[in-house]
N, C-alpha and C positions, 0 to 999 in steps of 0.2 A: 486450498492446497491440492495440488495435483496429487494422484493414486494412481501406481499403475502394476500389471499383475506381471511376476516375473519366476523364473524359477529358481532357487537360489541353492546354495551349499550348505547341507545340515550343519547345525554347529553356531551359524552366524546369528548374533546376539542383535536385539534394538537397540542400537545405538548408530551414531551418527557416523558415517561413510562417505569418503570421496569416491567416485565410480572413474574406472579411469580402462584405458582398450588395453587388450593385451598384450600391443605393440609397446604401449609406453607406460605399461608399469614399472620394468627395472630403472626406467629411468628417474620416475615420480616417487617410487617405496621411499620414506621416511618411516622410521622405527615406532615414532611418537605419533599418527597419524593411522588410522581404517582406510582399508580400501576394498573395494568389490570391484571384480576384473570383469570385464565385461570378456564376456566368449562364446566362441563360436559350434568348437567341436570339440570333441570327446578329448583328443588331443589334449587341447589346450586345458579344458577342466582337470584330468588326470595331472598336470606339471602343477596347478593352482596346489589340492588336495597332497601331491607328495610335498611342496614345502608348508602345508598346513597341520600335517602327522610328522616334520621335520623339527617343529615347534616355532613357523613365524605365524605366531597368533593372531596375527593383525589386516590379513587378505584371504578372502575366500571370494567364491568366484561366483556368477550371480547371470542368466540368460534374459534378455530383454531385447525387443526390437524396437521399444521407445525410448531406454534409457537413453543417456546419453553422457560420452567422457567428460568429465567436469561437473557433470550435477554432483548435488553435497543431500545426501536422503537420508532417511533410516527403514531400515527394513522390518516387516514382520514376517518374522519365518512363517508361523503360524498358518499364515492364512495368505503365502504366500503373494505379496501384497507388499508396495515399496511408495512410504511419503516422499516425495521431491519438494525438499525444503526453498535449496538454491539452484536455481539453473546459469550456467555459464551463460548458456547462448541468447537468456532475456534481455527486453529490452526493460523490462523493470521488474526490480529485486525486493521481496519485502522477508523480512522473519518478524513472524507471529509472537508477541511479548508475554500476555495475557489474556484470558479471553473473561476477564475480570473488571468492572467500569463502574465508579460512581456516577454516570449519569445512564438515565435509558433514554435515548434521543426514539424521537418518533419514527424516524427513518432507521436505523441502524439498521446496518446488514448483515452483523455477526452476533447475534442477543450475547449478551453479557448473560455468563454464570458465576458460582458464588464456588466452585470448587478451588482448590489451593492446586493450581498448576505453578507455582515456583520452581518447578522440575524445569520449565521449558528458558527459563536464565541458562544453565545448563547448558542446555542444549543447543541454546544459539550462541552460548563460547566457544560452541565445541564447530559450531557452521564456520563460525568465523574463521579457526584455523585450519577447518579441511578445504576453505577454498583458496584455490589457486592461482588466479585470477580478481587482482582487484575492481570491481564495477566503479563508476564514475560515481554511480549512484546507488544506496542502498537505503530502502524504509523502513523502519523498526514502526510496528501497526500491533492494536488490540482488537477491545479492551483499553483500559489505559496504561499506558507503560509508566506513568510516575507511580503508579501504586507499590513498580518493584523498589524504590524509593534507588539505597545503596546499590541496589543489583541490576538497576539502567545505569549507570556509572560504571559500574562496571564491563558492563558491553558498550558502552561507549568509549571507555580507553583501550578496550582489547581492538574494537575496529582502530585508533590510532596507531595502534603498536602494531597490528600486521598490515591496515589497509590506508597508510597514512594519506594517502592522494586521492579516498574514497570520502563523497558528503554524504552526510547520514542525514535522514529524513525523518524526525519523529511525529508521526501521529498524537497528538495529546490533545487531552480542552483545555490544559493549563490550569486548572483549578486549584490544583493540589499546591501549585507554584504560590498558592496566597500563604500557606505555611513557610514561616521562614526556615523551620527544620526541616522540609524534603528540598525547598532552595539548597541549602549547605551542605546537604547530601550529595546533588548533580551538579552544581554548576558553578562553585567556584575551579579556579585552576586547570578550567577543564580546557583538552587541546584541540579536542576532534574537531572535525569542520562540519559541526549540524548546522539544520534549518528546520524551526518551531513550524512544524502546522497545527494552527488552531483555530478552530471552529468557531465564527460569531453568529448567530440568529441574527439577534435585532438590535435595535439601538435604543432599550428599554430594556428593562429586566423582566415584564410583563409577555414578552414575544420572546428572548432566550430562552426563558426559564422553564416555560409552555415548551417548547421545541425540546430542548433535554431532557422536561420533565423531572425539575430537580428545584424546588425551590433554593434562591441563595447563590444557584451557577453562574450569574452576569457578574455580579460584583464581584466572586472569587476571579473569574476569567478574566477580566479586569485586572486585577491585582497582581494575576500571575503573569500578564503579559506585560505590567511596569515592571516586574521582576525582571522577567525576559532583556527586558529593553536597558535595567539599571547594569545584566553582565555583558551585556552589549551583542546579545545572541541576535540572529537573523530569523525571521517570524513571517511565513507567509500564513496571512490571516484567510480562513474557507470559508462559504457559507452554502449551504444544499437548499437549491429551488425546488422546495415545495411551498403550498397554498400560502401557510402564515407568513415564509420571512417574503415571496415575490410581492405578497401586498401592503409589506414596507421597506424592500428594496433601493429604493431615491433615498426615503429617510436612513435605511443603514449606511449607504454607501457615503452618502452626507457627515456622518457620525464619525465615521471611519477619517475621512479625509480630515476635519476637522479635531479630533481625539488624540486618533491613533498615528500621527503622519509617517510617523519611522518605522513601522510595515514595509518589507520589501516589495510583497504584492498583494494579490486578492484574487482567490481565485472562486469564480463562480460555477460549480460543479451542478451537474444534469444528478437527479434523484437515481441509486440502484433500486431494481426493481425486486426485489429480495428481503429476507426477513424481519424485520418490524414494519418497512414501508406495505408490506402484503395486508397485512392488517389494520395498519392505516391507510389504508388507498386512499378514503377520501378524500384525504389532506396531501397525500401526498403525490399521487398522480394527477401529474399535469399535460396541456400542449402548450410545449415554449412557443410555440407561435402565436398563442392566444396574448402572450404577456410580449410580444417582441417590443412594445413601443415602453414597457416596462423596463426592460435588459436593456434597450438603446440609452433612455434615461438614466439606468445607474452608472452605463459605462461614459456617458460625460462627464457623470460627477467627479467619479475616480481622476478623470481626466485634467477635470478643470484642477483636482487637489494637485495633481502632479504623482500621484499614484497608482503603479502601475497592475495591470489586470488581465488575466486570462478565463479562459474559459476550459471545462474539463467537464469530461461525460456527457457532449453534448455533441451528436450530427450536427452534419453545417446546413442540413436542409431544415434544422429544428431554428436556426438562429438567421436573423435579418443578415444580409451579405455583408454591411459595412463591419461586420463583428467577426467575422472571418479569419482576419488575420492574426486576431486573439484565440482561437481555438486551436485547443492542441490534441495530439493524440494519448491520451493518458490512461487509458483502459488498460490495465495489465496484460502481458501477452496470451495468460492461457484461461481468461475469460471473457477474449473480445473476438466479437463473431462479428459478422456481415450480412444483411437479409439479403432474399431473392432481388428484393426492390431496391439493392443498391447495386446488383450486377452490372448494367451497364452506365452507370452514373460516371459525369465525367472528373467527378471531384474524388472518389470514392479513396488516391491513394493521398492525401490528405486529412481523412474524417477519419474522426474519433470512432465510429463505427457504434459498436452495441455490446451492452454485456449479454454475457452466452443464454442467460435465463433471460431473457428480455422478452420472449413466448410464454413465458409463466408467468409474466409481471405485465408489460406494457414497454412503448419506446415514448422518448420522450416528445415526440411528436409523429404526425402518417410519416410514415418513411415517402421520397419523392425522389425517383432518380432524375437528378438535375443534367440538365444539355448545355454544352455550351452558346448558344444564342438566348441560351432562356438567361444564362448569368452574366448575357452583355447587356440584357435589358434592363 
């Protein structure tokens, strides 16, 4: 989550704000809604502060040369200091659910804690109606969000009712889906337009289970994704290349096609190089180049099923050329960086590029700025 230092107008509480310029706030004020006026001069804060001693309790004015109109944040006066939940101008949108999870996968990049943040339900009711602008796309990410069992339903109908033409992306393992009581919680009658991401390891419970670190996770995830499939939800099934699942890779891919066929896709994600995978390193830093005859391998399987696959979190110098046109760019906007070694690369505005700690961790393979005669050969 972006943090950025601002100076703001005593008085303003943490809670959730639309930021909006001081040209277009008459026109934006809703009664029911927060706003921070982004401003410039003395002017301008003085007009904020008289309708704030006027009694409109709900705009105070707020200095920043990052903000920006449209971001949906919450402020700490305190330490003057402002979370950027939502930004209009991303290219991909996530609110944080819980940072709460029944499994500890080996990789995870945000450790699960055990404190009761159900405050942040809340809080992304309250994103969802300060923003303005519906995305195409929006993620709901932990932790696991089933764990809010009734209270992802409910942020799942409130994105229907303001952002009906927006898809909602849940990050889950699906596990919790094996209880038929959190099923009847979320996902009868439901309207929004989601898509299940959930995570497979392996195609054994022996290599899942090891990966989440959770005995019992294959056969729940299982269960949850015939669930899935009996309300007739859309399910793009993940799996993160590190050592254990790349060295049965064919055989999951295999598994997949033949099990699971009604999976919308598969996407084969590069490892972040960030918290639990730090302390796994062994297993979990890799060079996809070492495994490319590997990756080749799965993606015929996929192929042969008739099931369709991408690649995510990986350079296109990390993966063999015919895989290319499965690679997308899916690194979120304000953790994706560039190396020196991709400056003059001639693929550069195509690649998924790097996550921004990616010097504290490792890339997923040498970085190689590619030429073009080198990519006709």
């Amino acid at each position: 989550m972006r943090k950025l230092q601002v100076k703001i107008q005593p008085g303003c509480e943490a809670k959730v704000y639309r930021a909006v310029s001081f040209d277009r706030f008459p026109a934006e004020w809703l009664p029911h809604l927060r706003f921070l006026v982004l401003t410039e001069t003395v002017e301008e804060r003085v007009a904020i502060e008289e309708m704030t001693n006027a009694g409109v309790s709900n705009v105070f004015w707020v200095e920043s040369e990052s903000l920006l109109s449209g971001d949906i944040v919450v402020p700490d006066p305190w330490r003057e200091e402002i979370s950027v939940l939502l930004r209009e101008s991303d290219t991909h949108h996530t609110l944080l659910m819980t940072n709460r999870c029944n499994s500890y996968c080996l990789m995870c990049s945000q450790p699960p804690t055990k404190a009761d943040d159900s405050w942040l339900v809340d809080e992304a009711l309250e994103a969802i109606s300060h923003l303005r602008c519906s995305p195409p796309v929006i993620g709901l990410s932990g932790g696991e969000p089933l764990l809010l069992g009734s209270g992802l339903r409910r942020i799942l109908d409130a994105l229907r009712e303001h952002h009906p033409t927006t898809t909602v992306e849940v990050l889950t393992n699906g596990r919790l889906f094996a209880d038929a009581g959190v099923v009847t919680k979320v996902l009868p009658g439901l309207r929004a337009r989601v898509r299940w991401l959930v995570p497979l390891y392996g195609h054994a419970d022996f290599v899942h289970d090891f990966v989440v670190q959770t005995c019992g996770a294959f056969d729940e995830t299982l269960a949850g994704l015939l669930a899935l499939r009996e309300y007739h939800q859309e399910v793009q099934l993940r799996t993160v290349l590190v050592e254990p699942v790349l060295q049965i890779l064919p055989e999951l891919t295999d598994f997949i096609g033949r099990n699971l066929p009604f999976v919308s896709e598969v996407a084969l994600m590069g490892c972040e190089p960030i918290g639990f995978a730090l302390a796994n390193r062994q297993l979990c830093e890799v060079n996809l180049r070492d495994w490319a005859s590997t990756l080749d391998q799965a993606a015929r399987s996929l192929q042969r099923h008739d099931v369709p696959y991408l690649f995510m979190n990986a350079p296109l110098c990390s993966l063999p050329q015919q895989l290319w046109p499965q690679a997308h760019r899916s690194i979120s906007d304000w953790k994706n960086v560039y190396a020196e070694e991709c400056r003059n690369c001639a693929v550069k505005a195509d690649c998924s590029g790097l996550f921004a700690w990616h010097e504290k961790g490792w890339s997923p393979a040498p970085l190689k700025a590619l030429q073009v005669m080198e990519m006709m050969e």
